[in-house]
LODRENLO-663973 format. One record per residue (C-alpha): x, y, z; residue number from 1; residue in one letter. Coordinates in steps of 0.001 Angstrom, whole numbers, plus 500000, padded with zeros to 6 digits. Example, Ala and Ser with C-alpha at 12.3 -4.5 7.8 and 13.67 -1.06 7.14 Angstrom:
# residues 2
R  px  py  pz  pos  code
R  512300  495500  507800  1  A .
R  513670  498940  507140  2  S .
//
This chain:
# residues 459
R  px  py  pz  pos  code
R  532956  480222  499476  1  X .
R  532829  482630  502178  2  X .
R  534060  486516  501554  3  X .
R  535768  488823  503532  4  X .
R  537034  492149  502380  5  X .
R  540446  493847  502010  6  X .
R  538541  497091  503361  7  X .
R  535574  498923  504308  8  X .
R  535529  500854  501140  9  X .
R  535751  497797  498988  10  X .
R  533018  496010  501537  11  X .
R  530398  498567  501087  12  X .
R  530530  498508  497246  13  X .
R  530706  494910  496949  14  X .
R  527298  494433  499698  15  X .
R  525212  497663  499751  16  X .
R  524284  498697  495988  17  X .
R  523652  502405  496557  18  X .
R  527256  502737  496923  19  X .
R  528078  500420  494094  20  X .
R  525715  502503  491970  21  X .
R  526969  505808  493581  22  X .
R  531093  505111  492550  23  X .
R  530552  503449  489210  24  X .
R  527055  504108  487984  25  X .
R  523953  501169  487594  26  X .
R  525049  498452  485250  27  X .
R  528683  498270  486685  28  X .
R  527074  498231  490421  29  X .
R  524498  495391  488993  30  X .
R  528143  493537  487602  31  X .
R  529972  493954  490906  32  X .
R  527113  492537  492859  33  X .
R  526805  489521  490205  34  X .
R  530557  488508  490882  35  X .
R  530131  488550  494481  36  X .
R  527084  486261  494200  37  X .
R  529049  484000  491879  38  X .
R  532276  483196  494468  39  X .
R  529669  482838  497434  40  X .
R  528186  480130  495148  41  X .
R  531364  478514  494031  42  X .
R  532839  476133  496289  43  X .
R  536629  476763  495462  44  X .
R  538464  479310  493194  45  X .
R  539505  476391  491153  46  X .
R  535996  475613  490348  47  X .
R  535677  479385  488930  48  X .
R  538858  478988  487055  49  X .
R  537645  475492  485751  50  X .
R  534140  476668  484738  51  X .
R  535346  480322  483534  52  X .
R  532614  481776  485800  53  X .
R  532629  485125  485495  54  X .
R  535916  484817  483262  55  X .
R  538067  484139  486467  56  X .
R  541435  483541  485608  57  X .
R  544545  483965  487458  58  X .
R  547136  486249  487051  59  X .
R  550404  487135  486642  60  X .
R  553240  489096  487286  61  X .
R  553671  491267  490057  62  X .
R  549935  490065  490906  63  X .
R  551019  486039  491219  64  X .
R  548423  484487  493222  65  X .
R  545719  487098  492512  66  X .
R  542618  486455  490756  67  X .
R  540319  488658  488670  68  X .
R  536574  488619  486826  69  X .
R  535513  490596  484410  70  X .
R  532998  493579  484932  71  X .
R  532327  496354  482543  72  X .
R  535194  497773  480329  73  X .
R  537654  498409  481360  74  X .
R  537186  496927  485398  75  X .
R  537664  493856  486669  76  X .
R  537033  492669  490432  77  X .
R  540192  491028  491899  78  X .
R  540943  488701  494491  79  X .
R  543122  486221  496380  80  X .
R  543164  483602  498518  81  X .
R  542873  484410  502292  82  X .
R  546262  483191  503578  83  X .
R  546359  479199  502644  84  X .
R  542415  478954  502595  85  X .
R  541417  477945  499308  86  X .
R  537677  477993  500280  87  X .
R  537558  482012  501455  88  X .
R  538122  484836  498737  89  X .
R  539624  487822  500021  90  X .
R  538123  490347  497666  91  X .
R  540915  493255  497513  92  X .
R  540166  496082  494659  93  X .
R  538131  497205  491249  94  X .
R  541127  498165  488434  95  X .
R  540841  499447  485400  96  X .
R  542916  498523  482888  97  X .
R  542657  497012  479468  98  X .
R  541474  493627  478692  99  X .
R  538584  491752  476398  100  X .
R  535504  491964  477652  101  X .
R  532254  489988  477374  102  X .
R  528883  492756  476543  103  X .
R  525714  490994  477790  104  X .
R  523270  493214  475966  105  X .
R  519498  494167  477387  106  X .
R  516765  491561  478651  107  X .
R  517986  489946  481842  108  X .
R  515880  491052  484607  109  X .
R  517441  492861  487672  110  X .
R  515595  493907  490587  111  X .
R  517060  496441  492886  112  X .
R  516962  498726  495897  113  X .
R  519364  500519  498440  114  X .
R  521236  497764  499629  115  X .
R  520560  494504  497290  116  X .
R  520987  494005  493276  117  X .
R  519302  490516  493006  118  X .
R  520714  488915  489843  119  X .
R  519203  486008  488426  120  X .
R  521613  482997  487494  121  X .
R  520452  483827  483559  122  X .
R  523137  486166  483744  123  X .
R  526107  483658  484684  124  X .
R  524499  481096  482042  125  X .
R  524041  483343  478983  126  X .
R  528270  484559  479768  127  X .
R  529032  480807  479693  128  X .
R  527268  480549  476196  129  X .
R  529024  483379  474725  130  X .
R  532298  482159  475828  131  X .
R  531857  479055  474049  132  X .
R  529933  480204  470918  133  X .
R  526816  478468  471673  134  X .
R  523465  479646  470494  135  X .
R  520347  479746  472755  136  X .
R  518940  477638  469852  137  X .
R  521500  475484  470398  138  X .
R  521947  475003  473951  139  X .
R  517910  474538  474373  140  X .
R  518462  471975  472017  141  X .
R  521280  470580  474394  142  X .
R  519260  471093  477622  143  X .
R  516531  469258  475770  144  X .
R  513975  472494  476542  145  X .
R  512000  475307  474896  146  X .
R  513700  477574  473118  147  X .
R  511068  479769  475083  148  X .
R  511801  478247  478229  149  X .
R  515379  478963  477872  150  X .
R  514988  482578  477113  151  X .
R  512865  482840  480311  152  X .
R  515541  481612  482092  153  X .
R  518089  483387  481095  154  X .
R  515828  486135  481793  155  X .
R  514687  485703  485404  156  X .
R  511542  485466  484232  157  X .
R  511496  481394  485309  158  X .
R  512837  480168  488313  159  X .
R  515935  477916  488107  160  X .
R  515205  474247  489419  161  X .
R  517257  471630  491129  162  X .
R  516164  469773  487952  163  X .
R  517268  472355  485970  164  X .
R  520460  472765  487390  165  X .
R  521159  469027  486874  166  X .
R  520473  469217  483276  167  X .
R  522749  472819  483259  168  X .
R  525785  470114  484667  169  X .
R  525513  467835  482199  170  X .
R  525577  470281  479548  171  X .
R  527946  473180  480507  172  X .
R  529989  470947  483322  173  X .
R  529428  473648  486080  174  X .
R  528317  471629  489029  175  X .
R  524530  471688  489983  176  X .
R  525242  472897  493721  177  X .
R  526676  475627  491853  178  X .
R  523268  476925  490149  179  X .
R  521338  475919  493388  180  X .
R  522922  477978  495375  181  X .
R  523002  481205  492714  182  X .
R  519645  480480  492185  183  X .
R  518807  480257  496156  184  X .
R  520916  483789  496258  185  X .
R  519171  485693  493962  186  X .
R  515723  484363  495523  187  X .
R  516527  485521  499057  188  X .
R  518199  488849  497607  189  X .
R  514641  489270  494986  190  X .
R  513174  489400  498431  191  X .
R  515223  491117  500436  192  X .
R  515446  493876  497839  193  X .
R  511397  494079  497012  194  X .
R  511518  494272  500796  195  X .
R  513473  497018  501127  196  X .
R  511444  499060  497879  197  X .
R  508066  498500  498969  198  X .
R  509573  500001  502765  199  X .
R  511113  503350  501428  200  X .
R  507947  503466  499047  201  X .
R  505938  503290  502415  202  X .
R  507804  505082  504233  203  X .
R  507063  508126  501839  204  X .
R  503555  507244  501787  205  X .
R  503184  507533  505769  206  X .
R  503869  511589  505611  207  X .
R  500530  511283  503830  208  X .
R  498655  509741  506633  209  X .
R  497398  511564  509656  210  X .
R  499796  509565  511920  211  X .
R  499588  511476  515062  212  X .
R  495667  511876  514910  213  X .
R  495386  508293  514511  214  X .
R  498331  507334  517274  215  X .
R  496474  510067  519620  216  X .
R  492921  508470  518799  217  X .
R  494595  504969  519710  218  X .
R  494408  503392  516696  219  X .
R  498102  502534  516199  220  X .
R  501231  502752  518734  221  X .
R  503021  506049  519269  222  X .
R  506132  505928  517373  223  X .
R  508595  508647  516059  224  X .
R  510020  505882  513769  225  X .
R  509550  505666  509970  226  X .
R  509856  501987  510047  227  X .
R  507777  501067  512787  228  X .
R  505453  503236  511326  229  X .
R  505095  501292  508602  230  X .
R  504950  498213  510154  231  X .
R  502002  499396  512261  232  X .
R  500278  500897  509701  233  X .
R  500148  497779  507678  234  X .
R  499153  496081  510119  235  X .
R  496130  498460  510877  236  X .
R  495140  498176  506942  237  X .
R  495600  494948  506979  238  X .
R  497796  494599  504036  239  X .
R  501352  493590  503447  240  X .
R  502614  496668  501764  241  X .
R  500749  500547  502280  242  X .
R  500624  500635  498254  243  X .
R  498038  498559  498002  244  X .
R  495351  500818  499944  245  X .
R  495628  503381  496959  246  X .
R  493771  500379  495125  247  X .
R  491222  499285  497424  248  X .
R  488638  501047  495981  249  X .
R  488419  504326  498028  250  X .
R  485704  505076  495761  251  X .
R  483308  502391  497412  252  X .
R  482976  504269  500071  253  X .
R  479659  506417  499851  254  X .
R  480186  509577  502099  255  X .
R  479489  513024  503252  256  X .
R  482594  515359  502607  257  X .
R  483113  519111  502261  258  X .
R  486073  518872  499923  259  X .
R  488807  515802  498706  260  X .
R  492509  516048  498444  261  X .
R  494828  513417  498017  262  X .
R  495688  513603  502033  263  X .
R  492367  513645  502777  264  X .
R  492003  510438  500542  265  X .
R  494257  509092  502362  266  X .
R  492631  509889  505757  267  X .
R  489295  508854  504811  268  X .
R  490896  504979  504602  269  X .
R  492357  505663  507879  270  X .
R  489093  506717  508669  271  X .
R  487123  503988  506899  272  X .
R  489413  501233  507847  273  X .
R  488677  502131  511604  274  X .
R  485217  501831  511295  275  X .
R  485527  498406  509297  276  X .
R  487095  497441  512676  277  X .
R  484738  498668  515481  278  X .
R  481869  497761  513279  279  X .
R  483235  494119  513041  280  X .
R  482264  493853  517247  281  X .
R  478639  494843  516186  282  X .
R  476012  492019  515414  283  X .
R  473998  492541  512636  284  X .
R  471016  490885  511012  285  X .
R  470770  490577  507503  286  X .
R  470749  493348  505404  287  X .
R  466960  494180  504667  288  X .
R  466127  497789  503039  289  X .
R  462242  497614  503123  290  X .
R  462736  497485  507181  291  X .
R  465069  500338  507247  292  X .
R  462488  502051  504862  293  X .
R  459920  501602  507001  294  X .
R  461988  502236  510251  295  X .
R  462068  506098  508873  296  X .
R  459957  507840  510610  297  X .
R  460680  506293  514117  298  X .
R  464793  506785  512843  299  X .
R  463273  510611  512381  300  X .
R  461272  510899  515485  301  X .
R  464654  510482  516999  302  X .
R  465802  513813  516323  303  X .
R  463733  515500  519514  304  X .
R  465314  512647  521842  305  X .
R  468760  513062  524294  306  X .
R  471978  511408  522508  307  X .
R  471871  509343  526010  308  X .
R  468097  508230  524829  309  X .
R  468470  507969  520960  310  X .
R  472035  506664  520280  311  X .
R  471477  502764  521798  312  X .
R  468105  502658  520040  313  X .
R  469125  503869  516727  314  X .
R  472087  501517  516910  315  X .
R  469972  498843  517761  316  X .
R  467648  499288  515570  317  X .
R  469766  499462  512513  318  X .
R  471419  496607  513875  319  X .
R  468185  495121  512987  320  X .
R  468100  495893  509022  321  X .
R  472096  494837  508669  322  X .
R  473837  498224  509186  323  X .
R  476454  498258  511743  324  X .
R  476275  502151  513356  325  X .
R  479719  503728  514289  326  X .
R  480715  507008  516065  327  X .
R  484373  508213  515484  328  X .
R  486608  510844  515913  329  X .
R  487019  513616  513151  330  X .
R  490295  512809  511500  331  X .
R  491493  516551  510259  332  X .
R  492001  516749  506528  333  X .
R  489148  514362  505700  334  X .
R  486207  516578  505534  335  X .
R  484029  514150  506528  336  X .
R  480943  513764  508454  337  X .
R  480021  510366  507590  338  X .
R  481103  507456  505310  339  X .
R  478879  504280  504124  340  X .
R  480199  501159  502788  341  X .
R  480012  497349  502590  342  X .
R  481946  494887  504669  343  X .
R  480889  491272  504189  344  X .
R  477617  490630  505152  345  X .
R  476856  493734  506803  346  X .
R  476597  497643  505578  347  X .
R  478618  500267  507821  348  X .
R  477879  503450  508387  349  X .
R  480297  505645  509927  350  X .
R  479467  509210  511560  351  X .
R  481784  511749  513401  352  X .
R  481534  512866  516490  353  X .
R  484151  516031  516995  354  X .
R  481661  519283  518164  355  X .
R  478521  517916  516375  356  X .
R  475699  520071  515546  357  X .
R  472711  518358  515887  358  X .
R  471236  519162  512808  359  X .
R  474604  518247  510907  360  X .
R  474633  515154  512604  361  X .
R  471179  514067  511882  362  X .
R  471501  515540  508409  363  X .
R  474914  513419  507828  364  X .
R  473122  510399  509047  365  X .
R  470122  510518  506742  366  X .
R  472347  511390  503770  367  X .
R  474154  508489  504276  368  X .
R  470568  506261  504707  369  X .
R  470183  507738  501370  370  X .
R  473179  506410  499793  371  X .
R  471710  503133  501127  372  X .
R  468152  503355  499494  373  X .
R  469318  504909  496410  374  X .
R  471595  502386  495975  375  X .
R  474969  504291  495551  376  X .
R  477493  502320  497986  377  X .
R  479697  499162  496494  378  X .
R  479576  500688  493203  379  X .
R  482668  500259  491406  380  X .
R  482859  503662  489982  381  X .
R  481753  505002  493174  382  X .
R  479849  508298  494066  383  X .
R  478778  510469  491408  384  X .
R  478143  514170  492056  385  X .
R  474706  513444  491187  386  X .
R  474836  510785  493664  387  X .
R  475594  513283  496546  388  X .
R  473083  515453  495407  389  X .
R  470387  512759  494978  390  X .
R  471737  511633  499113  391  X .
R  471197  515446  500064  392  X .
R  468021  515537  498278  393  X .
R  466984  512581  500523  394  X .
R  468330  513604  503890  395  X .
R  466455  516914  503349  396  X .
R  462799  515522  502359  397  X .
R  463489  513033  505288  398  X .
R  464072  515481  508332  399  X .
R  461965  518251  506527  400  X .
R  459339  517627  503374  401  X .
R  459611  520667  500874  402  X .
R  456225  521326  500408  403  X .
R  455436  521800  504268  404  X .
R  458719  523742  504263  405  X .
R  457738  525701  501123  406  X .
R  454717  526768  502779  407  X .
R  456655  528044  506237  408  X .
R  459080  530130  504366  409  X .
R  456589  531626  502271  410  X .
R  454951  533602  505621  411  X .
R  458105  535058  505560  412  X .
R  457952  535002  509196  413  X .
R  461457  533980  510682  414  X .
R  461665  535256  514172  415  X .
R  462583  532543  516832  416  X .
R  458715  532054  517806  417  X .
R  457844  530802  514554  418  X .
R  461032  528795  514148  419  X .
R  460309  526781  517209  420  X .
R  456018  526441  516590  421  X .
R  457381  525443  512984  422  X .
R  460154  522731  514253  423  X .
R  457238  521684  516939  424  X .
R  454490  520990  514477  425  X .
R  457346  518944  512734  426  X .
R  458503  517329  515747  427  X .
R  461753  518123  514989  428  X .
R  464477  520266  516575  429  X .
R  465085  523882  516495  430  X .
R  468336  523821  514937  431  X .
R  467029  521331  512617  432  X .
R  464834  523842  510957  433  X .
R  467696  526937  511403  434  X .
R  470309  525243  509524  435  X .
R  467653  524038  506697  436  X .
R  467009  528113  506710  437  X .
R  470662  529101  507007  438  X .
R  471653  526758  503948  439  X .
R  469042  527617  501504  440  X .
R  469610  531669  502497  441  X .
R  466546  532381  504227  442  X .
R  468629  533865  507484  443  X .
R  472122  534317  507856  444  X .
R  474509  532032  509639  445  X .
R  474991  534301  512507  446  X .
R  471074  534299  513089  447  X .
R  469104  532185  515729  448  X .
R  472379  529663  516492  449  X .
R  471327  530220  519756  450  X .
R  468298  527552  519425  451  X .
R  471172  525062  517448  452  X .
R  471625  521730  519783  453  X .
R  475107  520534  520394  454  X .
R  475551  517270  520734  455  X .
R  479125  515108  522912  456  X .
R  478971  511789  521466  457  X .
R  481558  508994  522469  458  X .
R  483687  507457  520169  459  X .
//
């Protein structure tokens, strides 16, 4: 039957289930909404009446050609007729007022949100059974199913068939368009109202994510909008709900941070997930580590080159041993300099480009050709502390080896001059050798910046 309302009050407790929930509490809300489900199914009050669904009866009195179902003691939803239209049910108040009253007890699966209560037909059948005294045993014995099967049912926990509701006919006389249509009613509300969950729980999860970076970067529409927010962010993570990315393994990814919060968690998969993209453009060979092994020393002759010079060659080159090379913006909260992981058939390595020191950036680069060699990315536990210790201890030996930097520091002779013959000998940049000094305390970090390289990479 169709429904129309008596008011706007009565309309937005019967169809929006924070209000129904808001005026009477949960379980009366979840009752309400179960009624309304039940006349939209029915195809005349008489059938209601007939059936007792939902314990419609009419009544009497001053309230002649009024109709009521039971909901939890001591309410009942009543109706009438709209005018001579036996097929619409003008639904006009929620009484209270004394009458017998069926209590379903606990097990019947509800789902719901803001605006939906999705109640599986289980509920209608198991009040049908207790009006007539008829065991579950029994009635599976009737239906000529499970016992098990039944209880699902009744449950939710098994959808209701046309089959099914053929066999529900025969056995309890309601007609099977009846429990088609419940059942097709709670299905579209199940989905409407997971809908609706997984968007609010999204929506909260978006104040988490460094939006506007990411909009001013270009990697998702501008947008002031919570929903469309969501919408584009799922379709940037490539997921149907924003949940999900808490479980896709952030620790996978091998990287270089300074510190980890949950925000910056969250921006390192905004990060991550960016360069999964660009690097997907970028044609790889297979992945072979004895080449990239061997490609060391030319990767570390690098360092003395122009960004102009180096940055096509080392991309090419790693291109060559499977590892897809990608330069992106800083995303503020993630602490990152660089991030390694596996996609497919390829490895990507991810780098950032926001005021790069050159001897960060070739430092963040070989600690994350570490993480390569050693062996640390895809693991499912992820990166150990010993693991980015083990990557540092790399990148260091790489761009500098101890001993020969053992036996500069121990002349004890740090002025510029013998920075630069030092970093010469090495073939290596100035700053290379200065920040190597300013880490491990041999200057200061306000000493010698001056010979520090700066390098404007694009993105």
């Amino acid at each position: 039957m169709e429904i129309t309302y008596k008011s706007r009050r009565i309309e937005k407790v019967c169809t929006l289930a924070s209000e129904a929930e808001k005026k009477y509490g949960l379980e009366m809300a979840e009752k309400i909404h179960q009624r309304i489900d039940e006349i939209a199914a029915s195809d005349t009050v008489e059938e209601m009446v007939k059936f007792h669904i939902g314990r419609c009866h009419p009544l009497k009195g001053n309230r002649k050609g009024q109709y009521a179902m039971d909901l939890v003691h001591p309410y009942r939803l009543v109706f009438e007729r709209k005018g001579n239209e036996i097929l619409i049910a003008n639904v006009m108040e929620i009484v209270n007022y004394h009458y017998t009253f069926i209590l379903l007890g606990g097990g019947i699966t509800m789902v719901k949100s803001r605006s939906f209560i999705a109640t599986p037909p289980g509920a209608t059948i198991k009040e049908q059974l207790i009006d007539r005294g008829l065991s579950q045993k029994e009635f599976a014995l009737r239906m000529g199913m499970s016992e098990k099967h039944i209880s699902k049912l009744i449950n939710g926990d098994v959808q209701l068939t046309p089959e099914v509701a053929v066999r529900l006919e025969m056995v309890l006389g309601v007609p099977a368009k009846f429990w088609n249509k419940l059942e097709a009613t709670y299905r579209e509300k199940l989905i409407k109202a997971n809908a609706e969950n997984e968007m609010d729980s999204d929506k909260e999860l978006v104040k988490k994510l460094p939006y506007r970076e990411m909009s001013k970067n270009g990697w998702v529409p501008e947008t002031r909008e919570a929903t469309e927010k969501v919408i584009y962010l799922r379709k940037y993570f490539e997921v149907v709900n924003l949940e999900i990315i808490k479980d896709m393994k952030l620790s996978k990814i091998a990287c270089r941070r300074l510190a980890e919060t949950e925000k910056g968690n969250l921006a390192l998969l905004a990060w991550a997930q960016k360069a999964k993209l660009e690097a997907r453009a970028i044609e790889t060979s297979l992945i072979d580590l004895k080449t990239l092994k061997e490609k060391l020393p030319e990767i570390r002759s690098m360092t003395a080159m122009n960004p102009a010079d180096f940055c096509p060659k080392l991309i090419e080159m790693l291109s060559g041993c499977g590892i897809a090379l990608v330069f992106l913006p800083h995303i503020g909260g993630s602490f990152l300099h660089g991030a390694t992981f596996c996609d497919g058939n390829k490895i990507v390595v991810g780098l950032t480009v926001r005021g790069k020191d050159a001897d960060k950036f070739w430092f963040s680069l070989f600690h994350e050709l570490g993480h390569i060699l050693l062996g640390h990315i895809n693991q499912s536990d992820g990166t150990t502390d010993e693991d980015e210790e083990a990557a540092d201890n790399f990148a260091k030996e790489t761009l500098i080896p101890t001993v020969e930097f053992n036996a500069f520091t121990s002349l004890n002779d740090f002025s510029k001059a013998s920075i630069c013959s030092f970093a010469q000998k090495q073939n290596i940049l100035c700053g290379i050798v200065v920040g190597r000094l300013q880490k491990e305390g041999f200057i200061n970090y306000n000493r010698c910046n001056d010979l520090k390289t700066k390098y404007v990479l694009s993105a």
